[in-house]
N, C-alpha and C positions, 0 to 999 in steps of 0.2 A: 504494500500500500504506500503512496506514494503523495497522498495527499498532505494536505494541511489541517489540523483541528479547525482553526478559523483565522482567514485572508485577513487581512488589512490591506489600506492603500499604499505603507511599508512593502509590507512582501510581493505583494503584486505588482508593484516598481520594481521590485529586486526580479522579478521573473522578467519582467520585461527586459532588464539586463542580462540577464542569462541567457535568454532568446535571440538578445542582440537586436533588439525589434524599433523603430522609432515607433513617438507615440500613435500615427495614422494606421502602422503597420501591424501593430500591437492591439489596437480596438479593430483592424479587421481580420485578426486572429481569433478574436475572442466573439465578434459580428455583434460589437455596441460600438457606442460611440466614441468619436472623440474626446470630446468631451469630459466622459466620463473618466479615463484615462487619465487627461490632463486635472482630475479633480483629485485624484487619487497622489499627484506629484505635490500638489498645492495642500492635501491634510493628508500627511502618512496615517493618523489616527484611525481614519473611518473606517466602519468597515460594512463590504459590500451589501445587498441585499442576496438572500441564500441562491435567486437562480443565478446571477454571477460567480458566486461560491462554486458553482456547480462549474462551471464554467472554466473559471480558474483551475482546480480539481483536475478536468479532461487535458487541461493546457500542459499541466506536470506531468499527467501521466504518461500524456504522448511525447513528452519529450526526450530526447536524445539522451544516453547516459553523462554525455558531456555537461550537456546544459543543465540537467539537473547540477551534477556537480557543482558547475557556478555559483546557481542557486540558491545549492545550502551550505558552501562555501562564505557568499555575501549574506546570509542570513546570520551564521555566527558570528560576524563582524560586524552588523548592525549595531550602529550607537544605542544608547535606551531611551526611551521617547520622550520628546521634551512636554512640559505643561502646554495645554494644549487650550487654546482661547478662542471665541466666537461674539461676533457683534450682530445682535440682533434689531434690526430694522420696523419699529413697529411705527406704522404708516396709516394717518388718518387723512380723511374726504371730507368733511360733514361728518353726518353721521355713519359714516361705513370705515370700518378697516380694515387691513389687506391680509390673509391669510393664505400658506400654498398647504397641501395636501401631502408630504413626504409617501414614499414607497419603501416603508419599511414596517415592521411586524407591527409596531404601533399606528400605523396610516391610520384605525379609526381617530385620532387625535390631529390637529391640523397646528400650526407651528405659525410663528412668522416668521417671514425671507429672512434667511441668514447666511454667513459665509466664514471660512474662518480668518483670524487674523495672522497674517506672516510677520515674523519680528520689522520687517521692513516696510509695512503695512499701517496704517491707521486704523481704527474703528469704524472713524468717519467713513473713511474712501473705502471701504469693503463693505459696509449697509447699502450706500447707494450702489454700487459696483453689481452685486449680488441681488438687487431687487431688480434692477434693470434687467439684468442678466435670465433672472428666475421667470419675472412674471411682468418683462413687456413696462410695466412702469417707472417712471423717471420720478424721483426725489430730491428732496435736499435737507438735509440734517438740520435741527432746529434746537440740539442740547442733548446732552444725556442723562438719561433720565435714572440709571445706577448699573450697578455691574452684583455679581455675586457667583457662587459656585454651583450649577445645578445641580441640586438634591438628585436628579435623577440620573443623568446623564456622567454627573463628575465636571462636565466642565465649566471653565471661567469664560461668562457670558458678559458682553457687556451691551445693554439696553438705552436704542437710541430712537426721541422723539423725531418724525419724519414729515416732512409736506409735500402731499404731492401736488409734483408738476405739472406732469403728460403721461398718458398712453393709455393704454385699455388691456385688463388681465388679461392672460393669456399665458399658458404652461409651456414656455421657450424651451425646458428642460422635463422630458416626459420619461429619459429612463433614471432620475433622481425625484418627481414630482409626478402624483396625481393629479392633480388639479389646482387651481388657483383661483382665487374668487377674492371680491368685499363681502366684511359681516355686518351687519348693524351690530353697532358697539355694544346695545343692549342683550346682544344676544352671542354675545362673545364665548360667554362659558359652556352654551351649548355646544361650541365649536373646538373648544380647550378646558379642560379641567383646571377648577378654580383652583388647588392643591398644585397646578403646573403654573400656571401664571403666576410672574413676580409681581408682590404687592403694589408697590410703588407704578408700574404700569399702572392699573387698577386705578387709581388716583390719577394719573397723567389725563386718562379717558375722560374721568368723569367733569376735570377741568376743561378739555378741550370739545368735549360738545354740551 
């Protein structure tokens, strides 16, 4: 057996080297996206959804005794992974604000646009960057509204007030996102669990419409 217990966007880089594959070459190896490849360079952390896992999986198995090698060659050489941070873009209309739909085991749960942050990176310029990118709308940061460690996830989140500018929802990234939509703010928690939502948002809402 040849597999992995569970990929990250680490290891699945590292196979991409082992393969010797650029990133175009590499997602149609695997027959997704670009994209999705280059999302895996930009947060080593994540980790795929299981048909990808699957994916990955068939990718080792059929490879060359060589390339394996590489593989778990650069796997034990792997640095250990740094603190890993996220700015999350919470984006109001009126009364509506913007949520996307993740594809992952929790999909019943919808999130808002987020991206992670690279040491070279801002908060600011990865919310807007990332809501554009996700769901078709253009922003502009308006303050941050706090940061904290998510209870659930682990990681360091930082929560930023947004105004939008232009565009119309739309799910520009369909193998990371199910859907994308506006919620009536009143009706937010049917959309997110009040135990998921940071407080301080909560307040941000109830000021701004």
């Amino acid at each position: 057996m040849t597999g992995m217990q569970q990929w990250s966007g680490r290891t699945a880089t590292q196979l991409q080297d082992a393969l010797r594959h650029s990133i175009e070459d590499f997602a149609q190896h695997l027959n997704i996206a670009p994209r999705t490849v280059a999302r895996w360079h930009q947060d080593p952390d994540v980790i795929p959804r299981p048909a990808i896992q699957q994916l990955l999986d068939h990718a080792l198995e059929t490879a060359t005794p060589e390339q394996r090698q590489r593989f778990y060659a650069s796997d034990a050489e792997a640095p250990p992974a740094a603190a890993l941070s996220a700015a999350l873009a919470v984006v109001i209309k009126g009364p509506d604000i913007l949520l996307v739909r993740p594809r992952t085991p929790e999909s019943a749960s919808w999130q808002f646009p987020a991206g992670v942050v690279k040491p070279q990176s801002s908060p600011e310029a990865v919310a807007v960057r990332e809501t554009l990118a996700e769901t078709g709308i253009d922003c502009a940061v308006r303050g941050q509204i706090g940061s904290r460690t998510h209870p659930i996830t682990g990681v360091f989140c930082v929560y930023l007030l947004c105004e939008y500018l232009a565009g119309e929802p739309e799910n520009r990234d369909p193998f990371e996102n199910l859907n994308v939509r506006w919620v009536p703010t009143d009706q937010l928690t049917k959309f997110i669990p009040i135990d998921r939502i940071y407080p301080p948002v909560l307040d941000v809402i109830k000021e701004a419409v």
